[in-house]
C-alpha positions in Angstrom: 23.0 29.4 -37.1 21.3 27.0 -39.7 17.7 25.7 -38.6 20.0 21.9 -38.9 22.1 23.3 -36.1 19.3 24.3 -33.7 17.5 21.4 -33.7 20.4 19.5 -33.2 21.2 21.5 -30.1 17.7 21.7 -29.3 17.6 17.7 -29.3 21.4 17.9 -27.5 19.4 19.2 -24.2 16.7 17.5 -24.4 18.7 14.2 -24.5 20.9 15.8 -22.0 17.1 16.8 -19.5 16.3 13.5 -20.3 19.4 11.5 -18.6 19.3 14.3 -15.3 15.9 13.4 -14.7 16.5 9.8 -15.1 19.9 10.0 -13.2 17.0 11.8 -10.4 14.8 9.1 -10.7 17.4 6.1 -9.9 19.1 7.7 -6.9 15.4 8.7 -5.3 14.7 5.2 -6.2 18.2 3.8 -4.3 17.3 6.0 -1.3 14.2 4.6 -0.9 15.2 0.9 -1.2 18.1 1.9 1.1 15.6 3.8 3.6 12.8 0.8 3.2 15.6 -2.1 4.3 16.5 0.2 7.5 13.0 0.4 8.3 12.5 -3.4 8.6 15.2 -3.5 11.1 13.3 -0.5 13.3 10.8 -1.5 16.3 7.4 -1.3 15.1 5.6 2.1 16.4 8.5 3.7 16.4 9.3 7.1 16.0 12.1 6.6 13.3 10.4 4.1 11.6 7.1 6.5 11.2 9.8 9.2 10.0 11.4 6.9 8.0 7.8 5.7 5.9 7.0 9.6 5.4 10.1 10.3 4.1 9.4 7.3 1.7 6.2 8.9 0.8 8.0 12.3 0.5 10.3 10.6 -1.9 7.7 8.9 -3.9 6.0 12.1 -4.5 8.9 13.7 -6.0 9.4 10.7 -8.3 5.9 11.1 -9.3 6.5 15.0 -9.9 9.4 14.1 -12.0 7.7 11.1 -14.3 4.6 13.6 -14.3 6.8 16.6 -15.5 9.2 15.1 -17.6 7.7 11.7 -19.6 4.3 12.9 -19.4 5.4 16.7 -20.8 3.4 18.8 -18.3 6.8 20.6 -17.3 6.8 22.6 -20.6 2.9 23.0 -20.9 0.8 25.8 -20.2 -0.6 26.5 -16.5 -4.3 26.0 -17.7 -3.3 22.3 -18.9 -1.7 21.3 -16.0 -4.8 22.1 -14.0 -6.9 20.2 -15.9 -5.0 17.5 -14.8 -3.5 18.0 -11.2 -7.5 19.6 -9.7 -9.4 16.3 -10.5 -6.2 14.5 -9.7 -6.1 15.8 -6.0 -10.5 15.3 -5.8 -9.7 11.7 -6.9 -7.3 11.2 -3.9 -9.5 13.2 -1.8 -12.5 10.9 -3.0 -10.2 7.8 -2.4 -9.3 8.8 1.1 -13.3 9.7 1.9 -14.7 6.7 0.9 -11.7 4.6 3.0 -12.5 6.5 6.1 -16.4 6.7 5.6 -15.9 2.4 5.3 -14.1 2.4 8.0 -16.9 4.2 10.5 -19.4 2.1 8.9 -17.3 -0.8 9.9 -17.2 0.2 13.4 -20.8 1.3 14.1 -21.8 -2.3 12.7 -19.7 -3.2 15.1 -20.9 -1.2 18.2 -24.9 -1.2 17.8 -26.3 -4.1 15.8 -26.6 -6.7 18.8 -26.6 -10.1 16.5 -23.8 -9.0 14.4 -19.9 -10.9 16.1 -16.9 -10.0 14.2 -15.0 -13.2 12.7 -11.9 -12.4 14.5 -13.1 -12.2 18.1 -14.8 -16.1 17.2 -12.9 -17.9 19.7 -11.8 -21.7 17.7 -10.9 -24.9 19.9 -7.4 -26.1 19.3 -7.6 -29.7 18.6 -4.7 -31.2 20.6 -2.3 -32.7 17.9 -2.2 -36.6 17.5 -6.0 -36.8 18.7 -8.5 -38.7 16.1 -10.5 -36.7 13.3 -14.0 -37.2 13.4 -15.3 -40.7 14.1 -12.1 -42.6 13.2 -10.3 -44.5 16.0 -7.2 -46.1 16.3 -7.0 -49.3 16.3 -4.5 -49.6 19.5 -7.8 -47.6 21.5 -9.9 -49.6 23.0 -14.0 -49.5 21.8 -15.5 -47.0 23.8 -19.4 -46.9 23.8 -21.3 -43.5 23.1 -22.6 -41.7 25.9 -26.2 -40.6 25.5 -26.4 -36.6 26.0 -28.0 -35.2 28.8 -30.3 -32.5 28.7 -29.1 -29.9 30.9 
């Protein structure tokens, strides 16, 4: 074999790694679009639909493998090199995830022990009944009511 005829065999399976992984990629990818409609048909707090979002997640992690392995070139590296990028990867998500759950318990003792702190959501708002006057504007079919002074209890 001429060094012409490896390389073009060379860049034969390469082309030919290239389409499998992208052939990969788009059927993980139709599963999950067909998995994500069939979940919005599913009862909230379900069992399937819980299934159904880690399989998702399942699925999204081997795409990542895949675009990781393949279009990034890690697949073919050297073990050292591959740690130097998945270790601080999986402290970053770690750090991520921390950092949510430690906002979170924050969020909750505010919540429990500082006495003149109210969580927005539990204000309760008066519905103003619709086709009632805003402000100080009246209709003109209404009679002219007088003010009533306040009392002071």
């Amino acid at each position: 074999m001429e060094h012409s005829d490896v390389v073009k065999l060379e860049h034969h399976e390469n082309k030919n790694e290239v389409r499998n992984v992208t052939i990969v990629l788009s059927v993980l990818t139709i599963v999950e679009l067909i998995l994500g409609f069939l979940m919005m048909k599913m009862e909230d707090g379900s069992i399937a639909r819980l299934a159904t979002k880690m399989t998702i997640v399942v699925l999204m992690l081997a795409k990542a493998y895949y675009i990781v392995g393949y279009f990034m070139h890690l697949k073919h590296e050297i073990r050292n090199m591959i740690m130097t990028i998945i270790v601080p990867l999986i402290l970053f998500v770690w750090f991520i995830a921390a950092f949510l759950y430690d906002g979170n318990s924050f969020k909750n003792l505010r919540n429990n022990n500082d006495p003149h702190y109210k969580e927005q959501s539990t204000i309760k708002i008066e519905k103003k009944e619709h086709g009632t006057s805003h402000g100080k504007e009246q209709s003109k079919d209404a009679p002219h009511q007088e003010a009533k002074p306040a009392t002071g209890h």
